[in-house]
Every structure is written in structure tokens, then in C-alpha cells.
N, C-alpha and C positions, 0 to 999 in steps of 0.2 A: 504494500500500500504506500503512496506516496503519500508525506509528514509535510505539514510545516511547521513551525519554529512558535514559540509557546509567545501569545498575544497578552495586551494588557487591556483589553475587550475591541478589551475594546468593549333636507330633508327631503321625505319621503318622494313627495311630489318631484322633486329633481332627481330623486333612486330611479324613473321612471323612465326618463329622459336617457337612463344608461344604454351605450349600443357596446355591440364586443368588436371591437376594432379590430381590420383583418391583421392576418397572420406580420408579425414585423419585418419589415427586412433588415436584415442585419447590417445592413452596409449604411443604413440608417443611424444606427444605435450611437455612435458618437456623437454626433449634433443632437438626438435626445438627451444625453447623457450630461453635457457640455450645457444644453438647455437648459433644464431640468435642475443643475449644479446653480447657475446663475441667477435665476428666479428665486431657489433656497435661498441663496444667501440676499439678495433684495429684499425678501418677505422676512427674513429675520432679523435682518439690521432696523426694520421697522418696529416689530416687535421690541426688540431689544430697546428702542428708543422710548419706548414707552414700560417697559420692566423698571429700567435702571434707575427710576427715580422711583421707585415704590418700594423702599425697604423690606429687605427680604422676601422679597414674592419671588416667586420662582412659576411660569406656565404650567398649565395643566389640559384645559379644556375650555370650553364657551359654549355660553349659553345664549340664546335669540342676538345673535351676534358680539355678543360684548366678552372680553377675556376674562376666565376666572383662571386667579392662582393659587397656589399653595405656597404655605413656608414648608422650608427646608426640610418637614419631617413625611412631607406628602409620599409616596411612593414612587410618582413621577419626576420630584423635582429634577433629578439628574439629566433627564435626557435635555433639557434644553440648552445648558452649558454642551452636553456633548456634543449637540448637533450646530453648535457652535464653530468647536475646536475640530468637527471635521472638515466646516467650512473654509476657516483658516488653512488648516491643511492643504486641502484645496487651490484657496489665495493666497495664501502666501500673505494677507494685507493686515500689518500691526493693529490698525482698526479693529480689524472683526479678532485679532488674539487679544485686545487689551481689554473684550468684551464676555472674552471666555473665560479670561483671568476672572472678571467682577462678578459672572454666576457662577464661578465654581467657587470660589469666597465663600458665597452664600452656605455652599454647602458643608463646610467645616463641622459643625456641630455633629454631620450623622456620623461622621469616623468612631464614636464613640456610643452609637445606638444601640443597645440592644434587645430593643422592644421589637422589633422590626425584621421579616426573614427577606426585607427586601434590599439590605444595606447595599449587595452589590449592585443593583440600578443605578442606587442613587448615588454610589463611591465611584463605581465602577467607570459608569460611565461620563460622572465628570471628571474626577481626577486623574482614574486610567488613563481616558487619553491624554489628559493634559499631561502626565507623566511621560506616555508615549510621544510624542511632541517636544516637550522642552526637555525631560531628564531632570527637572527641578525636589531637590530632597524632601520638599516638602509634602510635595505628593504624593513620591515615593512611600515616605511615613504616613500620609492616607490611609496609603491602601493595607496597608500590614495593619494599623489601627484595625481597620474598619473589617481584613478579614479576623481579628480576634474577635471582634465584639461579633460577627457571625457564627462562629464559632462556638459560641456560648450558646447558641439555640438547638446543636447536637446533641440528638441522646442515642448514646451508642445500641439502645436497649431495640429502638427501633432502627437504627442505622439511619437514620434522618437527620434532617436539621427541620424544626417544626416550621410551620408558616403562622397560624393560628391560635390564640388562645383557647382554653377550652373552654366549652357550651353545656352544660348539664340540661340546659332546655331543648338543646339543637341534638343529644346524645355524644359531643363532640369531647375528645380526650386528648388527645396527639393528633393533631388534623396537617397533614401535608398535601399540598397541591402541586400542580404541572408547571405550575410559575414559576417553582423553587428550583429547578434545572438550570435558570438563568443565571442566579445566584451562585453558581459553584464556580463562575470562572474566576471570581475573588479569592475563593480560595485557595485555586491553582495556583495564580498571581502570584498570595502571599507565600507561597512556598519555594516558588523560583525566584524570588528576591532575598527571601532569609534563608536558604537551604535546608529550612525545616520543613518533614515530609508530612508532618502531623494535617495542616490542613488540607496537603492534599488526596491523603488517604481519606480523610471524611468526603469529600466532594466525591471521592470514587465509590465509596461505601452509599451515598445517598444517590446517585447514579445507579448503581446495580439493584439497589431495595426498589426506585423506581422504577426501572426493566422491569420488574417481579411483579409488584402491584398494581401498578397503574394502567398498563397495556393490556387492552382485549387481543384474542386471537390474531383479526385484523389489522393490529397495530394502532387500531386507534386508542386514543388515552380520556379515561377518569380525570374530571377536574378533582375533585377531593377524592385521599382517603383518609380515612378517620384509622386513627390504630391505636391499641392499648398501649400505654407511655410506659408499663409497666414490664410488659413482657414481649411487645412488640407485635401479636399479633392483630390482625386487622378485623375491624369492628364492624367496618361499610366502605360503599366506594357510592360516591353522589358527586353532584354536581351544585354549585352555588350561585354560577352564573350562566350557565347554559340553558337549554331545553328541556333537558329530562336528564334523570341521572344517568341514561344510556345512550344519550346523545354524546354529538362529539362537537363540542365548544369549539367555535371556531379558532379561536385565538390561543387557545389550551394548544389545537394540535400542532399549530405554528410554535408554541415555545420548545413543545418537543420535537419538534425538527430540528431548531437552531441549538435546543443545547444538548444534544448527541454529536450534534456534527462537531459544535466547540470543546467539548470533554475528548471527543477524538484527536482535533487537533491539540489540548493541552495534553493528551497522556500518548498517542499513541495505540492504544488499546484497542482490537481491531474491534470486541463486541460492541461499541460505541460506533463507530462506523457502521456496521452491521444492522444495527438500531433504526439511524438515521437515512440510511438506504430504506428501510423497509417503509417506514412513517412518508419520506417522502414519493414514496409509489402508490400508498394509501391514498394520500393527498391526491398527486396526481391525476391517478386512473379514477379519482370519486365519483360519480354519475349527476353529482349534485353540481360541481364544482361549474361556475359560468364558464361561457366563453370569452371574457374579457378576461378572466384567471383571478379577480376579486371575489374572494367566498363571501356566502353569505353567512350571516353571523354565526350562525350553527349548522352545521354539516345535516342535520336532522329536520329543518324549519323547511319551509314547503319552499319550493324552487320556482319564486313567480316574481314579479316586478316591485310588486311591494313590501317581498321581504328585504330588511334593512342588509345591504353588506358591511364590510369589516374593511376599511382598507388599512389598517394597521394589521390585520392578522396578514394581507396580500404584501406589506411591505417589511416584516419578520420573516416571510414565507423567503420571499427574493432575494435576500440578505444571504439567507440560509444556504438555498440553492446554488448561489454564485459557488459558495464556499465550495460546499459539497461535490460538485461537481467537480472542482479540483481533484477530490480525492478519491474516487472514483473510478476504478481501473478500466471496468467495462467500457469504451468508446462512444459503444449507443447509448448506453443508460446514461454516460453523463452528458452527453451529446441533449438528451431531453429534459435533465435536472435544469441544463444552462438557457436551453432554448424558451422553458418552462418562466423562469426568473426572468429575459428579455419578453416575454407574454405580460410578465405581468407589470414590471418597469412602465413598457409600452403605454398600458394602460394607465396609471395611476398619472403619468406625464402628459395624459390627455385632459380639456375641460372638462372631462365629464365626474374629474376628480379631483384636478390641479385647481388651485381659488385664483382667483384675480387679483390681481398686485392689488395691494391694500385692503384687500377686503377678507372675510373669516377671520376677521381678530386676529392676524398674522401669520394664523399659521399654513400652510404651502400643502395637505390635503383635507379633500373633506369625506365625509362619507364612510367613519369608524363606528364600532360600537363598540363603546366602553364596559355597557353592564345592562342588557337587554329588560330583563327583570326588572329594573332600577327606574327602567327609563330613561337609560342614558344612549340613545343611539341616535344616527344619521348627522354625528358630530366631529369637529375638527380634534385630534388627541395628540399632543406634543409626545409622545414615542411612539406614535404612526410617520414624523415627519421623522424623530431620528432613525428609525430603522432604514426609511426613503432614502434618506442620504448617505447612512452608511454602504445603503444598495448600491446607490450610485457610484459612491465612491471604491467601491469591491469591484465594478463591473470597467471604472476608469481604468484601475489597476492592470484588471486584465488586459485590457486594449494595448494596456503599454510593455506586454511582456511583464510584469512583476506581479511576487504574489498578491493573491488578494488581501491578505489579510497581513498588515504589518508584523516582521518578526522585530520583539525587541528585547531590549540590551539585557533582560534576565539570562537568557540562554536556553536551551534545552533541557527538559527534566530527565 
């Protein structure tokens, strides 16, 4: 299997109007890509112009057009420094790094969270990259902070790190979700920078429990299981934000795509590969899935015009793909992993997704659903844009000959 080198992450009415745009051409995809990159950073420098004077607010979502934030402790707040400092990246323009510096600021306090099974979102992917980028110590000691304070939510008893607290009304005891996959690159991180293998055997160990549990036959995955805290055995498998307990949550099966393929790339470890090959054939081949490659928010919800899509689950999904296909010996298979990911690029880069300069409250897609149940869909989602641009930025890479995914200065595990 071919490796790469161990990362530091790194409405309705308009639903209607959606057409599935033909097949891409590829000889296309750089001037989308280049598009698509340029527009991001316009629609966030705008943003950003209006953040940076609102103490501690960090992007999240919007509501009948107007932005709502969170502070620092929100789950989301990271991605918008990140999708910052990919920007930069990108430009290369002190402007937009001197703006990534001032929301990742914001985020200092979560290095030492440990309420939260989300800390590598929010460490992760500000200070990661910002680490990855400048090489500044201080980040560096971010991330090692913030994989201890993760760290602390492992109970070896279940081989997990919890997401949840428990629920005696809900039956809940040790409750781990598909979202906690994402969280383990933190603790890869902190292992190839302190040479301590301790957290990265828990991220392996919460990896494999997850193989075990969470995965039907088909490879689709359980948003929750609930397990005995005590002896590890499992209670129930449901769902919190989905359809049905037996449905497949749109956005569930996107995290488990992209964190098999990442634990492959941090360990090497072919059953991780192995995983994410399967999940993302699932995906693929699904009967449900549109032709424009944007799922609908649950794999289960009726397949018609007005059910709500996801395009944050569509720009997770691409992110993934890019990678994956990398790794991927088969020719054809990843031939379609890649082609799959330009499907869905394609789409999200078109109006029927992309906002209009200045307009969605800044942010660069629309048409996510956050928490269907909740009410929260046919909405613009600040980690639907940084996924987008991480996409893009993976799919630049490749164009230019280099990996997709930056290797950096920790080394190999």
C-alpha cells in the first residue's frame, strides 16, 4: 500500500431548483478549483471583517440570513481559523495569515478542555494547521495540551474515548458516536511530536472498538452506541441525529470515510484502509445517492426534491476521496474514488450551492444540514466551507504533482 507521511490535520424552495450537472470534465477542474479557491477567500475576508470586532465569537451557522457565532467552547469554532490558514496557504497574503493568527487566538482556552470529545476540531484544526504553516512552538504546545486533555475522556474498559455524558433518562452510560473518528488525529499528532506512543495506541484502540461496533454488514455506520462504562459491553446502537436508529446519517457516514482513511494515513495499518475502501463503495454504489453527488441528509429519507441535502456531509465526503484514492492500489477503484470527489467539487462550485459574494452571512456554501430533528437544515455550516476548501486544496495539490495531504516536520510513526 502506498503511505504518506503522518499530517497535523490537518432553503427548501431553492433545494428544488437543484439540477445534477453533467459528468465534469476534467481538463476543466483547475479553473474550478482556482475559482472556487478565490471566491473562498473573498467570502471570508468579508466574514472575517465583520468576526474580528466581536470579541470572541468564533462562526458557526445563520439563521434567516444573519450570522450566529459561538465562543470558543462551541464544537465548531475551529474550522473557521482553519479554513482561514488554508486560505493563506493558498495566498500566500500576510493579510489573510495575520487573520488566522487572530481566530486561532481565540481558541487558546480549548487546549485545556476537557469536557468536550470534540477538542481535536476545535485544536486541531486551528492550531494544526497553523503549526503546519508556520512551525511556531506555540502551537506546537497546543496540540500536545489539547491531545492530553483528550485523552482524559478514554476509558480503557470500553476502548473508547466517550463523546457524551450520561443520560439515565435517555438509558445513556458511555455513549460514543461516529464523530469521535475525527478526533483521533490529535492524538496521532501528539505522539509524533512527543515520541510518546501512549496516545497513539488509544486513537488505535478507539479505531478498532469502532470497526467492531459501529459498522452494519454493509458498512454503513451507527451514529451512537451506548456501552457499559463498566465492562465495556454494549447497551444499544441509535441514532441522535438521523432518521431512524437504522438509518445511515448522512454526515455520520462521511466522518467515517474520512477518519479511516486518516488513521491509515497516521498508522499505516492496512485494516484502516481496508475500512475506508469498503465505507467508501457503500457510499458510492448507494441507490439513494443524487446525481449531482450531494446526499441527502440521511441515506434513509425519501429521494425526492424536497428532501433537505447535506452539503457538508458532500464536502467531508471529497476531502476524503481525494485522499483515499491516493492510497489505493486498484487503478479502477481509485480511478472512481477520484473521479467521484471531482463529481462532487463540480457540484458544490456551482450556484446551485456556491452563495453570492456577500451574501449567506459569508459563508461560501449553502444547503447543509446540521441537525435535521432540531431543525436545523437547508443552512450555510462553517465546517461544510472548511472541508470545501480543504477539498480544494487536496485536489490543487494533486494537479501539481505533490501529495495531497501535507507531510510534516513530526516524521513518521
Amino acid at each position: 500500500m502506498r503511505k504518506s507521511f503522518i499530517t497535523l490535520f490537518l432553503g427548501l424552495a431553492a433545494l428544488n431548483a437543484i439540477a445534477a450537472p453533467a459528468t465534469p470534465d476534467r481538463r476543466k477542474m483547475p479553473r474550478i478549483v482556482e475559482t472556487a479557491l478565490d471566491f473562498s477567500l473573498k467570502q471570508s475576508l468579508l466574514m472575517y471583517d465583520v468576526v474580528k470586532d466581536m470579541p470572541g465569537a468564533l462562526p458557526n451557522t445563520a439563521k434567516n440570513g444573519e450570522l450566529e457565532t459561538s465562543n470558543s467552547g462551541g464544537w465548531t469554532a475551529g474550522f473557521f481559523p482553519g479554513t482561514l490558514w488554508y486560505l493563506y496557504e493558498n495566498s500566500g497574503r500576510e493579510d489573510v495569515r495575520a487573520a488566522a493568527e487572530a481566530m486561532t487566538a481565540r481558541m487558546a482556552p480549548e487546549q485545556y478542555n476537557t469536557n468536550s470529545h470534540d477538542v481535536g476540531f476545535m485544536i486541531g484544526c486551528s492550531y494544526g494547521n497553523g503549526f503546519r504553516l508556520t512551525g511556531k512552538e506555540e502551537y506546537r504546545n497546543a496540540l500536545i495540551n489539547a491531545a492530553h486533555s483528550l485523552a482524559t475522556r478514554f476509558n480503557p474498559a470500553v476502548g473508547c474515548t466517550r463523546s457524551w455524558g450520561s443520560s439515565p433518562k435517555r438509558g445513556w452510560d458511555f455513549v460514543v458516536i461516529i464523530d469521535n473518528m475525527m478526533n483521533l488525529e490529535l492524538l496521532t499528532v501528539a505522539s509524533a511530536l512527543t515520541g510518546d506512543p501512549a496516545c497513539r495506541e488509544m486513537a488505535k484502540t478507539h479505531a478498532n472498538t469502532t470497526i467492531r461496533n459501529h459498522f452494519r454488514p454493509d458498512y454503513s455506520s451507527f451514529h451512537v452506541v451506548n456501552y457499559n462504562g463498566k465492562d465495556g459491553s454494549v447497551i444499544s446502537r441509535q441514532t441522535a441525529q438521523g432518521l431512524a436508529d437504522d438509518s445511515s446519517w448522512a454526515r455520520g457516514q462521511a466522518w467515517g470515510l474520512y477518519g479511516y482513511t486518516m488513521m491509515y494515513r497516521q498508522t499505516g495499518e492496512d485494516r484502516y484502509l481496508e475500512q475506508a475502501v469498503h465505507i467508501g463503495q457503500y457510499l458510492m454504489n448507494h441507490p439513494k445517492l443524487p446525481k449531482d453527488k450531494v446526499p441527502y441528509w440521511d441515506f434513509g429519507a425519501p429521494a425526492s426534491k424536497t428532501t433537505p441535502r447535506d452539503a457538508s456531509a458532500a464536502a467531508i465526503m471529497a476531502s476524503a476521496y481525494i485522499e483515499l484514492s491516493q492510497f489505493v492500489e486498484d487503478g479502477a477503484l481509485s480511478a472512481k474514488f477520484l473521479r467521484l470527489a471531482e463529481q462532487i467539487l463540480t457540484s458544490l462550485s456551482r450556484k446551485a450551492y456556491t452563495a453570492k459574494l456577500g451574501k449567506n452571512a459569508g459563508y461560501v456554501l449553502m444547503h447543509s444540514t446540521a441537525h435535521f430533528p432540531l431543525g436545523v437544515y437547508d443552512a450555510p455550516l462553517v465546517y461544510a466551507d472548511y472541508y470545501y476548501v480543504e477539498a480544494l486544496m487536496r485536489y490543487k495539490r494533486l494537479l501539481q504533482g505533490r501529495p495531497v495531504v501535507d507531510a510534516c516536520s513530526a516524521g513518521v510513526l
